[in-house]
C-alpha positions as CSV (number, residue, x, y, z in Angstrom):
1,X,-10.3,-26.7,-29.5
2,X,-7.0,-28.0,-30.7
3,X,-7.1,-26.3,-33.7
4,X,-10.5,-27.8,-34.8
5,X,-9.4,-30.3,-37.1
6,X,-11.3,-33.0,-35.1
7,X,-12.1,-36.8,-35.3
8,X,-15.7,-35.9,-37.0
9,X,-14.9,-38.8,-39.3
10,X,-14.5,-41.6,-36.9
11,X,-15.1,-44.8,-37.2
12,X,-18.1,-47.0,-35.0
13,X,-15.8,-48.8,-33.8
14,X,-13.6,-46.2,-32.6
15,X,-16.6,-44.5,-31.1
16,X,-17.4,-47.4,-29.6
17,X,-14.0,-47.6,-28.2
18,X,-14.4,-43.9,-26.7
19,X,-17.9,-44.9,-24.9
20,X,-16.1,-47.3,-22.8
21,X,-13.3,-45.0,-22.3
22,X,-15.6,-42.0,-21.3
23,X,-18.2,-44.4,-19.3
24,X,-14.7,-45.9,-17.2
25,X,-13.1,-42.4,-16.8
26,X,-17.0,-40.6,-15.9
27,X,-17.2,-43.6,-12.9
28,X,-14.7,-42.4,-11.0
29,X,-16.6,-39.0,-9.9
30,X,-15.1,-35.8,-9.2
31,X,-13.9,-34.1,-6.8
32,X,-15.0,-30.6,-7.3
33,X,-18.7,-30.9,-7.0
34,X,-18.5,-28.8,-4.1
35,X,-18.0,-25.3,-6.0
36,X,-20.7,-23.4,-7.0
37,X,-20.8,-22.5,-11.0
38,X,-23.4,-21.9,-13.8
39,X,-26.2,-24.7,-14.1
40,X,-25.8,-27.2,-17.0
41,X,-28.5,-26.9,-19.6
42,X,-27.5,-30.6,-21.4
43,X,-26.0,-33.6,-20.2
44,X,-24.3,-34.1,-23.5
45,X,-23.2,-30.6,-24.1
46,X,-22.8,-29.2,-20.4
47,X,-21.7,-25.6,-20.6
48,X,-19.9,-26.5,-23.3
49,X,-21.6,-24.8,-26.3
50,X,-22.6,-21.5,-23.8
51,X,-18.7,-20.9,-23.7
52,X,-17.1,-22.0,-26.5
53,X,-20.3,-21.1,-29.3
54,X,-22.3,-17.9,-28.0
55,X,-23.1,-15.5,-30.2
56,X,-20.2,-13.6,-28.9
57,X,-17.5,-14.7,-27.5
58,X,-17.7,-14.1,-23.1
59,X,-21.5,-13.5,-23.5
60,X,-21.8,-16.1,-21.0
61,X,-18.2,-16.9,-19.6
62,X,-17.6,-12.5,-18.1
63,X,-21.3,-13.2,-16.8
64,X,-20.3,-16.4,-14.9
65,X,-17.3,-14.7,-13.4
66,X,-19.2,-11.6,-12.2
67,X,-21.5,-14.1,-10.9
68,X,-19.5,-16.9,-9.2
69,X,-16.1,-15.2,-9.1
70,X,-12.9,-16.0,-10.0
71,X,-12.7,-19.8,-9.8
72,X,-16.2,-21.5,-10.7
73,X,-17.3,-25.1,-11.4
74,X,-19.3,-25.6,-15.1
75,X,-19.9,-29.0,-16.7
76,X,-18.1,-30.3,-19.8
77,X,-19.4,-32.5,-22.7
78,X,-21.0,-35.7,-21.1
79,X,-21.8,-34.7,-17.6
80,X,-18.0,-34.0,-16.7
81,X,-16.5,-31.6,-14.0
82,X,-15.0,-29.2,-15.1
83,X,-12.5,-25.8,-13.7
84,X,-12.7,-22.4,-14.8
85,X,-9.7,-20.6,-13.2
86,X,-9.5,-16.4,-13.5
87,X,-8.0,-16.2,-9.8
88,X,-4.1,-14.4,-10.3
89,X,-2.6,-16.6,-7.5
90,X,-4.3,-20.1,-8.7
91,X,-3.0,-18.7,-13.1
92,X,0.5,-18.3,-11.6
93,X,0.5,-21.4,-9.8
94,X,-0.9,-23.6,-12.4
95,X,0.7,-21.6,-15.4
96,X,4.1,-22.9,-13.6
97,X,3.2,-26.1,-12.0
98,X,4.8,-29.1,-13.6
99,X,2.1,-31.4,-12.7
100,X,-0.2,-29.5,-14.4
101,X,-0.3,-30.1,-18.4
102,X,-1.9,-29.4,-21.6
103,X,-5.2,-31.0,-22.2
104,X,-4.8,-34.3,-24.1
105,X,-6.6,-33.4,-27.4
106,X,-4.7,-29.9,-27.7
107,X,-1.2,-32.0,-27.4
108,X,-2.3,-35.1,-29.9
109,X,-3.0,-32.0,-32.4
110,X,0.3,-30.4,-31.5
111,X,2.3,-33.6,-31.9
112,X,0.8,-34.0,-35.3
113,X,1.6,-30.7,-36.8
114,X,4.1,-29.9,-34.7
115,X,5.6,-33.3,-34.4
116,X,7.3,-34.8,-31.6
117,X,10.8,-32.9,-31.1
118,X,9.1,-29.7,-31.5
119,X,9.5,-27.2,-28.2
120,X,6.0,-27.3,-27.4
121,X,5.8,-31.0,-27.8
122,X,8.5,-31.8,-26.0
123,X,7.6,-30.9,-22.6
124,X,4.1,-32.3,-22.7
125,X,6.1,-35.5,-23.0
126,X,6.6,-35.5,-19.6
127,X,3.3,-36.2,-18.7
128,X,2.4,-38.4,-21.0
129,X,5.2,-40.5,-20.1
130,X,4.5,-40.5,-16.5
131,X,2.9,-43.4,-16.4
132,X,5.4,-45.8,-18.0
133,X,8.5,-44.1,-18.4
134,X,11.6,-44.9,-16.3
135,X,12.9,-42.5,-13.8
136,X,15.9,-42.2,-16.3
137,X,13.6,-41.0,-19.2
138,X,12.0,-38.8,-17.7
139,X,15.0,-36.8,-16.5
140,X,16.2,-37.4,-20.4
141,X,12.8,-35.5,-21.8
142,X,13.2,-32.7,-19.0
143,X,16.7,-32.3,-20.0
144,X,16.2,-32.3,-23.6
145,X,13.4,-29.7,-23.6
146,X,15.0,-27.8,-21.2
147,X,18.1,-27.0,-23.4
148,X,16.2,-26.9,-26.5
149,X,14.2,-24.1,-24.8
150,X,17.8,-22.4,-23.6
151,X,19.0,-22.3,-26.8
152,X,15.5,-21.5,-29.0
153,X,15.6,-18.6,-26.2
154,X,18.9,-17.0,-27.2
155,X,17.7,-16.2,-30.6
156,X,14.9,-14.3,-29.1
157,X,15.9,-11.7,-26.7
158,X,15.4,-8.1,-26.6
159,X,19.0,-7.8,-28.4
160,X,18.4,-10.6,-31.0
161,X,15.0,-9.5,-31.7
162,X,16.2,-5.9,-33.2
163,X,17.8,-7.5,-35.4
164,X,14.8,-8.6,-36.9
165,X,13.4,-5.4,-37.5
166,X,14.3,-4.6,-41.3
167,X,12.6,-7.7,-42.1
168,X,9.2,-6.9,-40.6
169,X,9.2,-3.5,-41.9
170,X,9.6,-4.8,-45.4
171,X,6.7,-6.9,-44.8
172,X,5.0,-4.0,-43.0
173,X,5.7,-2.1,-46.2
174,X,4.6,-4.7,-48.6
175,X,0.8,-4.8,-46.9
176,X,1.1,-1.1,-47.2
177,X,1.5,-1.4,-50.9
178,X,-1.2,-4.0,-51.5
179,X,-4.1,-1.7,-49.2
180,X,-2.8,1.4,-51.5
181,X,-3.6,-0.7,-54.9
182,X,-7.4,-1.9,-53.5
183,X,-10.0,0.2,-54.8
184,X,-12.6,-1.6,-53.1
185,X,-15.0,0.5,-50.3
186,X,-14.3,-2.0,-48.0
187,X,-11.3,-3.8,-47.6
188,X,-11.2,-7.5,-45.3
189,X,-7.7,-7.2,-43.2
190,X,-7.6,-10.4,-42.3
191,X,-5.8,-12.1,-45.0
192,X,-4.2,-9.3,-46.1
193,X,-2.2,-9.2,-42.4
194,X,-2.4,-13.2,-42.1
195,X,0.2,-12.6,-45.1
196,X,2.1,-10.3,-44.1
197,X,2.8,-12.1,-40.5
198,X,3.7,-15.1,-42.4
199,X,6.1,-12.8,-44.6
200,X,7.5,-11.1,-41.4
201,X,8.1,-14.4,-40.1
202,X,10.1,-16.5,-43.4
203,X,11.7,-13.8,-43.5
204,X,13.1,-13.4,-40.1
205,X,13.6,-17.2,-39.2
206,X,14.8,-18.4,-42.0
207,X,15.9,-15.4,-44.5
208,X,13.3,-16.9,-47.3
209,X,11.0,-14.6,-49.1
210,X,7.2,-15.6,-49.0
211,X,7.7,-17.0,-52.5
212,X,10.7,-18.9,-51.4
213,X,8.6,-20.8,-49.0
214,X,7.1,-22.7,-52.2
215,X,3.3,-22.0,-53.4
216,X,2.5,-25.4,-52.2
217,X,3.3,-24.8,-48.8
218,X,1.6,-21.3,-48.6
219,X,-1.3,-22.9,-50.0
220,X,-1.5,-25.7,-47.5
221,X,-0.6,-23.5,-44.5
222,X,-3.4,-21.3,-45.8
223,X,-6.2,-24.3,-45.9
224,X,-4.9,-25.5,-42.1
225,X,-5.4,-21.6,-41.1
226,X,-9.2,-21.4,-42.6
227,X,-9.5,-25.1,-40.8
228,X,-8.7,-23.9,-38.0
229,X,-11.1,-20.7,-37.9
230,X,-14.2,-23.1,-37.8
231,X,-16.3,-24.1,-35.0
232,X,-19.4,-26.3,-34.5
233,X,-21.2,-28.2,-32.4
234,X,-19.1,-31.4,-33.8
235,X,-16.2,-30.3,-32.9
236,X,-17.3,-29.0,-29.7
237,X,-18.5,-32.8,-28.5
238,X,-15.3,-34.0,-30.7
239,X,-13.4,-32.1,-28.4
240,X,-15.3,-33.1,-25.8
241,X,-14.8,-37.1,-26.5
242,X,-10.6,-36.2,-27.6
243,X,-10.1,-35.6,-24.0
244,X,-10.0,-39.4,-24.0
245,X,-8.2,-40.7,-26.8
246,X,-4.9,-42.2,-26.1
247,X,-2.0,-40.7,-28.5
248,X,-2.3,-44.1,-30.4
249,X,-6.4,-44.1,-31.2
250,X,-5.8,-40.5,-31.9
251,X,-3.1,-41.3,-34.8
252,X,-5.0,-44.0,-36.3
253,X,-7.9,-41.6,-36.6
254,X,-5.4,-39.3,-38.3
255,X,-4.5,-41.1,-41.0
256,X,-8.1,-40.8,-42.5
257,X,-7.6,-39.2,-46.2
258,X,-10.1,-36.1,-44.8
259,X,-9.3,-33.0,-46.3
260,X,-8.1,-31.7,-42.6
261,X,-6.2,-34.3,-41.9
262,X,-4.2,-34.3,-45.4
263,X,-3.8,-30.4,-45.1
264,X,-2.3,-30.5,-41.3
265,X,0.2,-33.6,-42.5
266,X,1.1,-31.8,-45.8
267,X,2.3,-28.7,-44.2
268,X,4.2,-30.7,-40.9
269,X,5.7,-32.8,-44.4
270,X,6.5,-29.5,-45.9
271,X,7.8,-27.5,-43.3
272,X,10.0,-30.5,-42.5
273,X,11.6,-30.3,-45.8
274,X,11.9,-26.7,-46.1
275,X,13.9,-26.7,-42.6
276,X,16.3,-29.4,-43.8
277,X,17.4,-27.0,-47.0
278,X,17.6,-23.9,-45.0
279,X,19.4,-25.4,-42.6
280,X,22.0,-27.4,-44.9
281,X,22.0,-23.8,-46.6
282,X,23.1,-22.0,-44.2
283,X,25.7,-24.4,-42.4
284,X,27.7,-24.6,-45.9
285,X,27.6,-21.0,-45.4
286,X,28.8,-21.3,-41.7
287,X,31.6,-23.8,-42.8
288,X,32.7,-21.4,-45.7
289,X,33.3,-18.7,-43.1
290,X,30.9,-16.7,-45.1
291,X,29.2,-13.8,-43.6
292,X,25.8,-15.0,-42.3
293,X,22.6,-13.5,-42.7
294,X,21.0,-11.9,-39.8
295,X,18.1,-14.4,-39.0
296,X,17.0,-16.9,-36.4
297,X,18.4,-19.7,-38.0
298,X,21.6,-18.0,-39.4
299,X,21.9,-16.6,-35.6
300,X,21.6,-19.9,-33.9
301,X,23.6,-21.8,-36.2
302,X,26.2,-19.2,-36.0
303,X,26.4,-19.0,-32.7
304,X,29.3,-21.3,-30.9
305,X,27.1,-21.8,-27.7
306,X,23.7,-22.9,-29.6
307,X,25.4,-25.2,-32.0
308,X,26.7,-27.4,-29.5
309,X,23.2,-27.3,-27.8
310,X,20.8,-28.3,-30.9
311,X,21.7,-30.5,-33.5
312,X,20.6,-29.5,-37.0
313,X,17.6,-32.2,-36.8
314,X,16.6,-30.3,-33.1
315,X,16.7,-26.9,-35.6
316,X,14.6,-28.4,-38.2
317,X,12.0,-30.1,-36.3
318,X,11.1,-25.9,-35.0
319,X,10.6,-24.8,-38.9
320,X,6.7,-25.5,-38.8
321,X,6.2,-24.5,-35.6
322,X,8.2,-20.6,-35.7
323,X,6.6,-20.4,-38.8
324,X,2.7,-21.0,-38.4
325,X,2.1,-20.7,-34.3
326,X,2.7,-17.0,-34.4
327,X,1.5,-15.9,-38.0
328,X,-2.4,-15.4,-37.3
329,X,-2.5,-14.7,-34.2
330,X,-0.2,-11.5,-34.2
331,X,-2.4,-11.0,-37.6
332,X,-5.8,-11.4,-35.1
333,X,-4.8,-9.2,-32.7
334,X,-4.2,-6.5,-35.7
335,X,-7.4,-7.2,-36.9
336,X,-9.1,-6.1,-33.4
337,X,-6.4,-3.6,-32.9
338,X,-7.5,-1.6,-36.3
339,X,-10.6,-2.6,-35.5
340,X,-10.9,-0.6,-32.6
341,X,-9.3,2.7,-34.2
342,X,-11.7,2.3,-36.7
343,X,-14.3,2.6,-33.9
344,X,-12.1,5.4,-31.9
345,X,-11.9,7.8,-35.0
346,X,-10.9,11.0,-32.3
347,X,-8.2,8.4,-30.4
348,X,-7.2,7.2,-34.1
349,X,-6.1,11.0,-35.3
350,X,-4.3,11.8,-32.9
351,X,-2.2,8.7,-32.5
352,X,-1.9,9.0,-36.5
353,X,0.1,12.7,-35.6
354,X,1.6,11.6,-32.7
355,X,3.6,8.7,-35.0
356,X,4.1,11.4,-37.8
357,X,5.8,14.1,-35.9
358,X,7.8,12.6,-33.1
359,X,8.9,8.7,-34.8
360,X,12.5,8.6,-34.8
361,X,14.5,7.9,-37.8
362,X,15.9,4.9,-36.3
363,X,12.7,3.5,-35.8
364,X,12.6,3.8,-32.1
365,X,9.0,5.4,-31.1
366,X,9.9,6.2,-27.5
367,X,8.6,9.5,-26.6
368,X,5.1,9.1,-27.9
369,X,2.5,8.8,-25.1
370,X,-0.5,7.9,-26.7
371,X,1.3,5.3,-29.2
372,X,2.7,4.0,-25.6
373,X,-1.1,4.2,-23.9
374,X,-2.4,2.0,-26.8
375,X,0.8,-0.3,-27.0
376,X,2.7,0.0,-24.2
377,X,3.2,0.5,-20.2
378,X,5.9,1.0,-18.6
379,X,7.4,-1.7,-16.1
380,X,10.8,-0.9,-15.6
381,X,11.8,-1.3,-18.9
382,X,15.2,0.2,-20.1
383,X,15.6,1.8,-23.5
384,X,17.0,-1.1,-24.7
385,X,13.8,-2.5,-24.3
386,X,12.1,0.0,-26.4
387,X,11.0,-1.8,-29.1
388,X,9.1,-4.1,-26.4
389,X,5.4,-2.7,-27.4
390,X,2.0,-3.9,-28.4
391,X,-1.9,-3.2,-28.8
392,X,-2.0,-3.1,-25.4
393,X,-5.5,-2.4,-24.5
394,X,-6.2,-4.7,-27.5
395,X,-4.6,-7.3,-26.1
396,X,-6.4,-7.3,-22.9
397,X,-9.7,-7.1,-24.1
398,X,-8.7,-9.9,-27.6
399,X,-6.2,-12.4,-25.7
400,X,-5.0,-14.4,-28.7
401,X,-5.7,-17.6,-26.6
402,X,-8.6,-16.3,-24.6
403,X,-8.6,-20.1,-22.3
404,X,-5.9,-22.5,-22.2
405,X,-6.9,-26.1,-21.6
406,X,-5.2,-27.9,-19.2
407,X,-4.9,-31.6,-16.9
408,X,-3.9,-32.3,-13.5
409,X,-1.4,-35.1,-14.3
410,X,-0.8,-35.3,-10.8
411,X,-2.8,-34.2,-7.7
412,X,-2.5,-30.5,-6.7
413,X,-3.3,-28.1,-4.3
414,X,-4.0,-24.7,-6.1
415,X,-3.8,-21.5,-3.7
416,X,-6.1,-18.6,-4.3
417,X,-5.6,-15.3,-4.1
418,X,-9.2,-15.0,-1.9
419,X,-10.7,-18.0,0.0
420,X,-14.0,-18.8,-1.7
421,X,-17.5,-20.5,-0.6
422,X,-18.4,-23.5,-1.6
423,X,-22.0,-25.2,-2.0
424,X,-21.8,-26.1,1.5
425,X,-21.3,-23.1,3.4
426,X,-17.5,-23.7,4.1
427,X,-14.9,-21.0,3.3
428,X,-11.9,-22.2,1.7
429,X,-8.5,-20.2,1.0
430,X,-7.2,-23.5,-1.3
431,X,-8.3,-25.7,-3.7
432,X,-7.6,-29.8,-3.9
433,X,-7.4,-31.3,-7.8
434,X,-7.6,-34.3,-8.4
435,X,-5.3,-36.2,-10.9
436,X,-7.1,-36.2,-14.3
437,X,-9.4,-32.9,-13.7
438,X,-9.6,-31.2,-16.3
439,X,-8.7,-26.9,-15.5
440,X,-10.1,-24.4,-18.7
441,X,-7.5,-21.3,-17.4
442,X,-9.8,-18.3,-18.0
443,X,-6.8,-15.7,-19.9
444,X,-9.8,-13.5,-20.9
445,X,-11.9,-13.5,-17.8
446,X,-8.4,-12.3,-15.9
447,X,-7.7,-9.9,-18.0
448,X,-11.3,-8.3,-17.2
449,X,-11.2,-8.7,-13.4
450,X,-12.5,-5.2,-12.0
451,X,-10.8,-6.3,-8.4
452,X,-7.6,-5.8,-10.7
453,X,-8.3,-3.7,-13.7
454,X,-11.0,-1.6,-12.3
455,X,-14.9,-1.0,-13.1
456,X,-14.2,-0.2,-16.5
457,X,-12.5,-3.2,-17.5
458,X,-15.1,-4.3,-20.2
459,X,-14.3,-1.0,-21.9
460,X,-11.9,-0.1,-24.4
461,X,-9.8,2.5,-23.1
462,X,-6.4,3.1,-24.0
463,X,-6.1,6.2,-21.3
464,X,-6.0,3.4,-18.1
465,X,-2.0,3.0,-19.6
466,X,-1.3,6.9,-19.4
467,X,-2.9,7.0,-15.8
468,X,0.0,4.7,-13.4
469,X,-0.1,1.2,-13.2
470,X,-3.6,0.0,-14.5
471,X,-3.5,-3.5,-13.0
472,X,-3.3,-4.1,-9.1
473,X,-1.8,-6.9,-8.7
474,X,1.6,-9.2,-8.7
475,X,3.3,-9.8,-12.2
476,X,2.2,-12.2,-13.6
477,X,3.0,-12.6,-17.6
478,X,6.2,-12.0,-19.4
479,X,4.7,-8.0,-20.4
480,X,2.6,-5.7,-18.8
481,X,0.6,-8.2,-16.5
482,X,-1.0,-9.8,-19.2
483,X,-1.7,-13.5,-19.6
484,X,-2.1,-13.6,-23.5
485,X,2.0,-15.0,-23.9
486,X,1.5,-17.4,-21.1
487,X,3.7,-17.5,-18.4
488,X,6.3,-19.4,-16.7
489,X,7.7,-22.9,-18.5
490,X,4.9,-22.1,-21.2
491,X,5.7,-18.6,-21.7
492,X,5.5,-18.1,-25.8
493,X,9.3,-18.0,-26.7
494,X,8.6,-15.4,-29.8
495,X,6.5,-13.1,-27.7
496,X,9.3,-10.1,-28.4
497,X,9.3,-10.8,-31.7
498,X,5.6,-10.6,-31.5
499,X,5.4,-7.4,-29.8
500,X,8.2,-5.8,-32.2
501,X,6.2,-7.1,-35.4
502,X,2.9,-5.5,-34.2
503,X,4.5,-2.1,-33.0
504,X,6.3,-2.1,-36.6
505,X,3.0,-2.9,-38.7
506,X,0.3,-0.5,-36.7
507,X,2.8,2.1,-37.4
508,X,3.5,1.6,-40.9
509,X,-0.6,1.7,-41.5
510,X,-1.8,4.0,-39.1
511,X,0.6,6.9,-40.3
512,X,-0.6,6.1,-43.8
513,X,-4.5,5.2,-44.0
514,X,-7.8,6.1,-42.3
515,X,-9.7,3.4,-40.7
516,X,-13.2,3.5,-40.6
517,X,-15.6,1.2,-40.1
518,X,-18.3,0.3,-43.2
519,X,-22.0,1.2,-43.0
520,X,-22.9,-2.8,-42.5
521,X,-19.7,-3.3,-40.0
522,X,-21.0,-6.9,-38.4
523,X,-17.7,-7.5,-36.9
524,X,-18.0,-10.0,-33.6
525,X,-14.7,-11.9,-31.8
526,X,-15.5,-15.9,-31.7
527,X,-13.4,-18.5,-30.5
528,X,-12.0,-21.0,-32.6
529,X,-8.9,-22.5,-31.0
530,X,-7.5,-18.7,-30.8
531,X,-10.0,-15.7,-30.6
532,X,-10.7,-14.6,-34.2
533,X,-12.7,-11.7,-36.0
534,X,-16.2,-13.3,-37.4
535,X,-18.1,-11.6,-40.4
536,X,-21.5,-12.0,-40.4
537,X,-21.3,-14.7,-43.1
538,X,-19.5,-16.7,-40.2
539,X,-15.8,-16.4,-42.0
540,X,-13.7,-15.1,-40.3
541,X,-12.9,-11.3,-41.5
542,X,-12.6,-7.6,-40.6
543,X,-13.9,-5.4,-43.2
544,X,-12.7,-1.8,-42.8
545,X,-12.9,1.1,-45.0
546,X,-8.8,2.0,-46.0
547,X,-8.2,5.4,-47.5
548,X,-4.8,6.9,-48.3
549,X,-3.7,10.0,-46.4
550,X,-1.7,11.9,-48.5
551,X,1.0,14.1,-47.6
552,X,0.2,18.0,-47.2
């Protein structure tokens, strides 16, 4: 969906120009034609609008899978082949496969928020220089990105990350505040913890204050956000048709003065700017041999062995991305983890006394079992891992990026963890891509395989984490077998800091306020780019009713 902000506003010509491209790149066939999957109800839609606009998101796409397994053909926009991969052997291979990329549409979007010396960016590059770049320059972008990632990493581990912690809990503290001075029956949670994950965030990467980061920004960041929580049939066939823009068509179309495009560039403009102070900032204040503050940027700029690796232009060109990729969707997965408590009233109360009466004073929550069945398993974790905990069942059943896209920018053969039969009778324990198929990797169908997380794995229950190891199966993401942090070379590099911000904020609200769900609750998870809570007005939204336990 690349965040939605699609090429609605295109020109004749440039359709025109895609026609030919599609009709040139449809010729060559596909190679895949021989695996069973759903039949396609439109030509020009495909499967398209069953998966990515039913009236709940998987109402179709869990179906398919109990029907046609873990690895299933369905038709994208236009007629076009297209893989839906759930399979754990075929994820792992394909999650760290470098022939195997992001889909083109999802990366033009990334470049252009992002920009182009972003981390995310900058391995994508590698494909999209395969067929032109030297030998030397491609060993140059794999080199680059790899020690941009080293270094982005160091400010990101378990130890770094608990550093972090005083700064989330005053933003955990803040949302508590503004929830205590509502007076409204119902309260919508969305923006309220969209805010507060942005907070969480300026504050720990860059030491800034959420009115430090400049009302315009906020403001901007806050449009691209509501952009980005759309979905239509448009954008669906614009997604569709992006698949075969080249970078260059794709930019040209971007400079349109839409109100999308002007929000996306304003904020990549912004956040450019704002990295460039912080950083000059805090490297007079590294040069003064002043004591430095204790944030990601103050940390890697500190920090003899990352200053030689990035340059201050490497550190700035991260600002937008640290700041915006991990703000609402640690605030969705709130949303559907309070949610759910709000539908669990029984589960709710007695995590609510489990927090009060055994919460440490340092913060640590570690002997609380049903905090750790609803955020946490255990696999092999030490204690200074501790703070490692998250929504867990949540998070299975709401993966923040419920599919990734993805294109073979190579041929591959993709092992599976079960041979399967094709629409010829013939078993096969591997799969053959071709270069250029496209590969939808099915986070959410995984994540609700019974063969790994048993009969009940539609169901919300938090009890499978108190009862052993709830998933059969070989590890797969960076925590607790889950897929929603991706894995391998695309592994989220803030996924700690994720887990450490959710564990802070469900514990700061649950041990103060009652959830319960309002008489009209309407509440359904749709997909736009990342899965998001959908009010029945089609914003997106979670109304709950908040009240304020007082103390005895």
């Amino acid at each position: 969906m690349a965040y939605n902000l699609s090429y609605g506003t295109a020109s004749a010509t440039l359709i025109a120009i895609v026609s030919l491209l599609l009709y040139l790149a449809l010729r060559r066939g596909s190679n895949i034609g021989h695996i069973v999957g759903p039949p396609s109800p439109s030509w020009i839609f495909g499967n398209a609008l069953e998966l990515f606009l039913p009236s709940e998101y998987g109402d179709y796409e869990f179906k398919w899978q109990k029907v046609y397994g873990s690895l299933y053909r369905f038709k994208g926009c236009f007629g076009e082949d297209r893989l839906m991969v759930s399979d754990p052997l075929a994820l792992k291979y394909l999650f760290n496969s470098p022939h195997v990329e992001h889909a083109p549409h999802w990366r033009n979007m990334f470049r252009m928020l992002y920009g182009e010396k972003s981390v995310l960016v900058s391995r994508g590059m590698l494909s999209s220089c395969c067929l032109y770049a030297t030998l030397n320059k491609l060993v140059a972008i794999g080199q680059a990105h790899k020690r941009l990632r080293g270094a982005l990493n160091s400010a990101f581990t378990a130890v770094a990350v608990r550093e972090y912690q005083p700064m989330i809990e005053r933003a955990a503290q803040q949302l508590a505040e503004e929830l205590e001075k509502s007076s409204a029956q119902s309260v919508n949670v969305s923006p309220l913890l969209s805010d507060a994950t942005l907070s969480a965030a300026s504050e720990a990467i860059l030491g800034y204050s959420l009115q430090e980061l400049g009302e315009e920004f906020v403001v901007n960041n806050t449009r691209v956000l509501a952009l980005s929580a759309s979905q239509s049939r448009a954008q669906v066939l614009a997604d569709g048709i992006g698949s075969y823009i080249p970078f260059w068509v794709f930019r040209m179309v971007a400079r349109l003065p839409t109100t999308a495009f002007k929000a996306v560039h304003r904020v990549s403009y912004l956040g450019t700017q704002l990295g460039r102070k912080v950083v000059r900032e805090k490297m007079n204040v590294v040069r003064q041999g002043l004591a430095a503050d204790r944030d990601v940027y103050s940390f890697l700029l500190e920090s003899e062995k990352t200053a030689k690796a990035l340059s201050e232009e490497d550190l700035v060109a991260q600002t937008v991305i640290l700041l915006i990729a991990g703000q609402d969707t640690t605030a969705n997965t709130l949303s559907f983890g309070l949610l759910e408590l709000a539908r669990h009233p029984e589960f709710q109360a007695r995590l609510r006394d489990e927090i009060r009466s055994r919460a440490g004073g340092d913060g640590v929550y570690d002997d609380m079992p049903l905090l750790n069945a609803f955020i946490k398993a255990r696999y092999g974790l030490n204690r200074s891992d501790i703070l490692l905990i998250i929504p867990q069942e949540t998070l299975r059943l709401y993966p923040t990026l419920p599919i990734e896209e993805r294109t073979a920018v190579e041929d591959v053969v993709v092992p599976l963890t079960e041979s399967i039969t094709t629409s010829n009778g013939e078993s096969i324990p591997q799969i053959h891509i071709r270069k250029g198929t496209p590969i939808t990797l099915g986070i959410a169908s995984f994540q609700r395989l019974e063969s790994l997380w048993g009969t009940d794995a539609d169901e919300f229950k938090p009890s499978r984490w108190l009862e052993g190891n709830p998933y059969r199966g070989e590890v797969l993401g960076p925590y607790a077998n889950l897929l929603s942090f991706g894995s391998g070379p695309h592994t989220c590099l803030g996924w700690r800091f994720a887990v450490l911000e959710m564990q802070v904020v469900l514990c700061e609200l649950v041990s103060k306020f009652l959830f319960a769900l309002p008489e009209d609750s309407s509440v359904r998870k749709c997909l736009a780019f990342t899965l998001i809570p959908m009010i029945s007005t089609g914003e997106k939204g979670t109304f709950l009713r908040v009240s304020r336990i007082h103390e005895n």
